[in-house]
Every structure is written in structure tokens, then in C-alpha cells.
C-alpha positions as CSV (number, residue, x, y, z in Angstrom):
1,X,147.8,89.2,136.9
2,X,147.6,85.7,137.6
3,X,144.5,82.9,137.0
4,X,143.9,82.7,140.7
5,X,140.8,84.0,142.1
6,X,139.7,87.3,141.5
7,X,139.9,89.9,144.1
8,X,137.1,91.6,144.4
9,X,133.4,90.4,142.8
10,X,130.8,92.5,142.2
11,X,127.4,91.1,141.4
12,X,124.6,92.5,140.2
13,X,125.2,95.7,142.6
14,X,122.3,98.6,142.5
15,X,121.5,101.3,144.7
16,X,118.6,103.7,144.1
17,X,117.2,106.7,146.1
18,X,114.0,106.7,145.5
19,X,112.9,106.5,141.8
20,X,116.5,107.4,141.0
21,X,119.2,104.3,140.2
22,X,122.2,105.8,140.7
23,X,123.9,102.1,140.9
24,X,121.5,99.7,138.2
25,X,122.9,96.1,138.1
26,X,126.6,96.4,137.7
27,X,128.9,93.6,138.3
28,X,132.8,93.4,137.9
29,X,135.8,91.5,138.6
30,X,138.9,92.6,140.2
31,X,142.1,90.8,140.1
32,X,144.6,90.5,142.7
33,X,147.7,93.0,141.6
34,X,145.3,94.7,138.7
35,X,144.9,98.2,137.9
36,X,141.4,98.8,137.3
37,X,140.6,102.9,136.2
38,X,136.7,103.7,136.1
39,X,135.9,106.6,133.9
40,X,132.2,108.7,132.9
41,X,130.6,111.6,132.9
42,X,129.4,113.4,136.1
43,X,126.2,111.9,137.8
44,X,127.6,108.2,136.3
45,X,127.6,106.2,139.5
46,X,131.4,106.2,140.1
47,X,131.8,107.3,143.5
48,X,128.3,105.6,144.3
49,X,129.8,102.2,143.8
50,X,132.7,103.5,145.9
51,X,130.9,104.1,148.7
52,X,128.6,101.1,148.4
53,X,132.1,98.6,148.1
54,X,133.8,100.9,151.0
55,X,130.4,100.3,153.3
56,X,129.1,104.2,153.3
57,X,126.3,103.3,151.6
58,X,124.0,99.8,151.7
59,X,123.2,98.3,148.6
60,X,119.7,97.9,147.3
61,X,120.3,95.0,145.8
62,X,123.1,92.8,144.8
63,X,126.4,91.3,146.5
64,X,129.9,92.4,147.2
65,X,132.6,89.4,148.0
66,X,136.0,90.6,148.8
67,X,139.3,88.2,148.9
68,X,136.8,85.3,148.6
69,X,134.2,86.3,151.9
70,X,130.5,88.5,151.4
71,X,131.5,92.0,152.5
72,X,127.9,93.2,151.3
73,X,126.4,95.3,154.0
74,X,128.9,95.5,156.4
75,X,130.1,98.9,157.8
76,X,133.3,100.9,156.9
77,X,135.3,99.9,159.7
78,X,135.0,96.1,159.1
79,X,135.5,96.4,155.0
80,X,138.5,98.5,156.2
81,X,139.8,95.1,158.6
82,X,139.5,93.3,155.4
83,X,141.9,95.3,153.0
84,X,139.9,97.6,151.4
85,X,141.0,101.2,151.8
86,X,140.0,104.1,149.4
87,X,140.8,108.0,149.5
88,X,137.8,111.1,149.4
89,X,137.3,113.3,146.6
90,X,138.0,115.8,149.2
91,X,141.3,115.9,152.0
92,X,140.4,114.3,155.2
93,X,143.1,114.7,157.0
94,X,143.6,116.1,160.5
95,X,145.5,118.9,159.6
96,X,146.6,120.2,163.4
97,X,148.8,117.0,163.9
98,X,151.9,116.4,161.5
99,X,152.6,114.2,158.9
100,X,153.5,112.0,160.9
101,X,150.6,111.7,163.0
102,X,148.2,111.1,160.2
103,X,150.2,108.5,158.6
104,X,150.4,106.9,162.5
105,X,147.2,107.3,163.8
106,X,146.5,105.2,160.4
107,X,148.7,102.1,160.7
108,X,147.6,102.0,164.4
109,X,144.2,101.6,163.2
110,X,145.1,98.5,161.3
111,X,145.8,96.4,164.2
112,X,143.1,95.2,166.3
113,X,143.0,96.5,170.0
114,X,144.8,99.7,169.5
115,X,142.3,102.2,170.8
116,X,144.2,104.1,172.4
117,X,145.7,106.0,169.8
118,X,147.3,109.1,171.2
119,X,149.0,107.0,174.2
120,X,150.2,103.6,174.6
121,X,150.5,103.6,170.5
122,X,153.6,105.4,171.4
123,X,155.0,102.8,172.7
124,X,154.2,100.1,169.7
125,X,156.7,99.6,167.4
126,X,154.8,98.4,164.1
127,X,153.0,101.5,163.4
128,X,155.9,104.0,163.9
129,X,157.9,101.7,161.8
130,X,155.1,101.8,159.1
131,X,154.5,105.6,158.9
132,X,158.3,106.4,157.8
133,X,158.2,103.6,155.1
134,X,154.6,104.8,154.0
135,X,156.4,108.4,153.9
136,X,159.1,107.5,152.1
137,X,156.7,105.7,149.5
138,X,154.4,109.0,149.0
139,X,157.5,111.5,149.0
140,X,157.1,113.0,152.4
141,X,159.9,111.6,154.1
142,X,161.8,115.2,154.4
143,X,158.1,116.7,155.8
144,X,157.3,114.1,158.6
145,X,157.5,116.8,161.4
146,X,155.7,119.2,159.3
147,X,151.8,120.0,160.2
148,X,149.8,119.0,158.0
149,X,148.3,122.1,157.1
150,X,151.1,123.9,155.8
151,X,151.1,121.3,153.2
152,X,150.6,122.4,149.9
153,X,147.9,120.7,148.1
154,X,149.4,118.6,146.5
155,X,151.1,117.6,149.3
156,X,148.2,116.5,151.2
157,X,147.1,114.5,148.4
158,X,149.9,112.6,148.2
159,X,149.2,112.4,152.1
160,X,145.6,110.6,151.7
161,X,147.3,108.1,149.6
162,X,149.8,107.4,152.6
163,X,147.1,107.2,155.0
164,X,145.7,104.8,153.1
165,X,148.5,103.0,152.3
166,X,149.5,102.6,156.3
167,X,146.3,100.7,157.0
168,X,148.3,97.7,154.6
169,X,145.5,97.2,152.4
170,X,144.8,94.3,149.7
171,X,142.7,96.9,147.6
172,X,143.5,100.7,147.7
173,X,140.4,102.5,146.1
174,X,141.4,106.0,145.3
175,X,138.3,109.0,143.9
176,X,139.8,111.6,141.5
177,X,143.2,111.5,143.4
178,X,144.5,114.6,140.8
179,X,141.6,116.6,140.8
180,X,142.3,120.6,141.2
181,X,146.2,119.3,140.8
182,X,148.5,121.8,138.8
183,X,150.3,119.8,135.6
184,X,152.8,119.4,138.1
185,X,151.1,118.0,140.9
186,X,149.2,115.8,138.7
187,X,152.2,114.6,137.1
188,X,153.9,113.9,140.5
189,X,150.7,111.8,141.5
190,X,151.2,109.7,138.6
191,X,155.0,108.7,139.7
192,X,154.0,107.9,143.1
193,X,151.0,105.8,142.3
194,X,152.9,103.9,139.2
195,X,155.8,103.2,142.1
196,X,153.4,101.7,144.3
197,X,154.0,98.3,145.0
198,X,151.8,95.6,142.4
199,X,150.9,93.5,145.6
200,X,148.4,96.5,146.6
201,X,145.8,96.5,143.8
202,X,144.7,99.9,142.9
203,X,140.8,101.2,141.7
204,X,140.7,104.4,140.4
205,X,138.1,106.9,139.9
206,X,140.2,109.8,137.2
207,X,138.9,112.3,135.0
208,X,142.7,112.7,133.6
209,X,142.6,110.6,130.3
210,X,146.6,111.1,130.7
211,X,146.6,109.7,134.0
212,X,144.4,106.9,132.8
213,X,146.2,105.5,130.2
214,X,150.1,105.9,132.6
215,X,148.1,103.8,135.1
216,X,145.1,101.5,134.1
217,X,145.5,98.0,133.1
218,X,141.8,97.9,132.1
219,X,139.3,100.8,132.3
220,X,135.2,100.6,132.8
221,X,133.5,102.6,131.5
222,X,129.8,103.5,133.3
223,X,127.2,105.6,132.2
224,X,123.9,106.2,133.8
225,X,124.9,103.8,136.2
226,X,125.2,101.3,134.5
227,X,128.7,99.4,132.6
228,X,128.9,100.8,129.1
229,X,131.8,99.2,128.4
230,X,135.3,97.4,129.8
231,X,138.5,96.8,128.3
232,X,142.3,98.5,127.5
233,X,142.3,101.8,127.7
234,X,143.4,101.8,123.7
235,X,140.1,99.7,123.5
236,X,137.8,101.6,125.2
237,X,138.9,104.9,123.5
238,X,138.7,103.5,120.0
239,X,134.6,102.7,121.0
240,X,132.2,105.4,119.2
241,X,130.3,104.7,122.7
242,X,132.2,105.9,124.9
243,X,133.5,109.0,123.0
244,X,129.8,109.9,122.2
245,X,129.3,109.8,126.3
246,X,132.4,110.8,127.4
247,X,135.6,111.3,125.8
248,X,134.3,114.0,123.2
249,X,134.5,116.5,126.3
250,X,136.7,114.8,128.2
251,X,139.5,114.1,126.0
């Protein structure tokens, strides 16, 4: 990481429904090129602040400034134009078309004016170009003809991350990309996302203390929704804090 300006500010950032504050005041730097992992127990706020940085959700109070410009209340598809992308807990991934396809359809998306994205996109070189170098990235080169449904899944995990990756994003934002992985899976996951090139700064919501400490530069810590804590990942598992919270049943 360099001393230039950070990437992505967070300021003060709450969301509540109704009484509850699912997001209460948390602000957070991230550098450009950084490796940021968030860890906490269920019900913490993680994928909250997601989907309040991503544009899913509208923050109650508080302000979001991305790559140096406010991003705070705009919808997905305009955070997305910035450089923000993120995978789902869940797949979403159209699982009729092939590999291909998904990781297509994706790097069309980027580029402004390309609606018409099961026609003339054919024709465009740049995103046919970008889905074999994004397959070759996430280890699907050999499967690009494949549907995607007959994916294993761990396959289409590692499919998410190259749909995000094919929109060219400045920030990839990724929730529990390991989650119902085998030790295999999980371990393959970790390659690809260590391999991933340092000009695409990576957020990462992970259960996996393993994976955590292969890929985090820093981790925060939240709790309640709220930062308990930030630092190395040796730093934050030496805290009584966070063990108390957390890593006693999680470790």
C-alpha cells in the first residue's frame, strides 16, 4: 500500500430498521491495492454494510466516498460504473447460459451503451476478449462452453468471482466467498483470490479464520454493528475482545 489517498471512506455510516441499528456509526478506510477481511459473529452488521457501500440499501445516516467522489445513496448500477463490485452470499448466476456467457454478459455491462447484450455484443471485441482472460484468472478456462449448471459448486463460486472480476472493478467486495466449500474447494478459493492481481483491492466478508489470515492485510472486527476492533490479523486474534465475541466459537 502506498500514502496516496485512500480508496474507499466510510464515515460515520448507520443504518437502522426501526428501533434496531444494524449499522451504528462505523467508519473505515480502504487503501488502494489493500486487503481488508471483516470478521463477527452472526447478526454483526457485515453484509449490512455491504449492501449499504454496494447501493442495496440507503444509509440512515453517514457518507460513503469512493476513489475520492460521494457514492452515498446512489443505486447499484451507478456504484457498479464506479468500480465497486461485490459477490452474494448466495450464486447468482444464470445457470442456462455457459460460462462463458455469464462472464460476457458481465464485461459487456461495464461499458456504457451496451444494452443490447445478447446481439450486437457479439460483435464487440473488448468483452469477448475479457471473459477468456477473466476465465483463465478463476480456473475455468477448460469449462468456458460448459453450462453453468453443471458446475460443481465450487465451480460456480469461483464463477461469481469472475463475474465480478469482468466488470474491471477498482474494489471487488466478496460475502463468505467459501461458505458450504469442501476443504478442497475452500482451499482452491484461497489460491485464486491470493493470485488476483494487487491493482483490484479485495473486501472480504469470511468466517474461515484460515482463509483470513492467507488473505487479509488488516481485519475489522464488528460486533453489534458497531467496530470492535482493526488491525493484523495476529493483532486482532491476540485481543481478549474479540475472542470473548468471536473467535472462542469460531476459531
Amino acid at each position: 500500500m502506498t500514502g496516496s489517498a485512500p480508496l474507499l471512506v466510510i464515515e460515520g455510516l448507520s443504518r437502522y430498521f426501526g428501533a434496531l441499528s444494524a449499522v451504528n456509526g462505523i467508519s473505515l478506510e480502504i487503501a488502494a491495492q489493500e486487503r481488508r477481511a471483516i470478521i463477527g459473529p452472526n447478526g454483526a452488521g457485515k453484509t449490512t454494510l455491504f449492501n449499504l457501500v454496494t447501493g442495496h440499501l440507503a444509509p440512515s445516516a453517514g457518507r460513503i466516498l469512493f476513489d475520492g467522489a460521494a457514492i452515498t445513496g446512489l443505486p447499484p448500477h451507478a456504484v457498479a460504473r464506479r468500480g465497486i463490485s461485490r459477490s452474494f452470499q448466495r450464486t447468482n448466476l444464470f445457470l442456462k447460459l455457459s460460462v462463458f456467457e455469464n462472464l460476457r454478459l458481465a464485461a459487456a455491462a461495464r461499458s456504457r451503451g451496451s444494452y443490447n447484450l445478447l446481439g450486437s455484443v457479439e460483435r464487440l471485441r473488448d468483452p469477448l476478449d475479457k471473459a477468456c482472460e477473466v476465465a483463465r484468472a478463476v480456473g475455468l478456462a477448460d469449462r468456458l462452453r460448459d453450462p453453468t449448471g453443471v458446475l460443481s459448486y465450487g465451480e460456480q463460486r469461483q464463477l461469481e468471482v469472475g463475474v465480478a472480476l469482468a466488470t474491471s472493478p477498482k474494489l471487488l467486495l466478496l460475502d463468505e466467498p467459501t461458505a458450504g466449500m469442501s476443504p478442497e474447494e475452500t482451499e482452491r478459493m484461497t489460491r485464486l483470490l491470493e493470485g488476483l492481481p494487487r491493482e483490484v483491492a479485495l473486501l472480504i466478508i469470511e468466517h474461515d479464520m484460515d482463509v483470513v489470515s492467507s488473505l487479509a492485510d488488516r481485519v475489522l472486527v464488528l460486533h453489534y454493528g458497531e467496530v470492535l476492533t482493526e488491525g493484523t490479523f495476529d493483532e486482532v486474534k491476540a485481543d481478549p475482545r474479540v475472542y470473548e465475541v468471536y473467535l472462542g466459537s469460531a476459531w
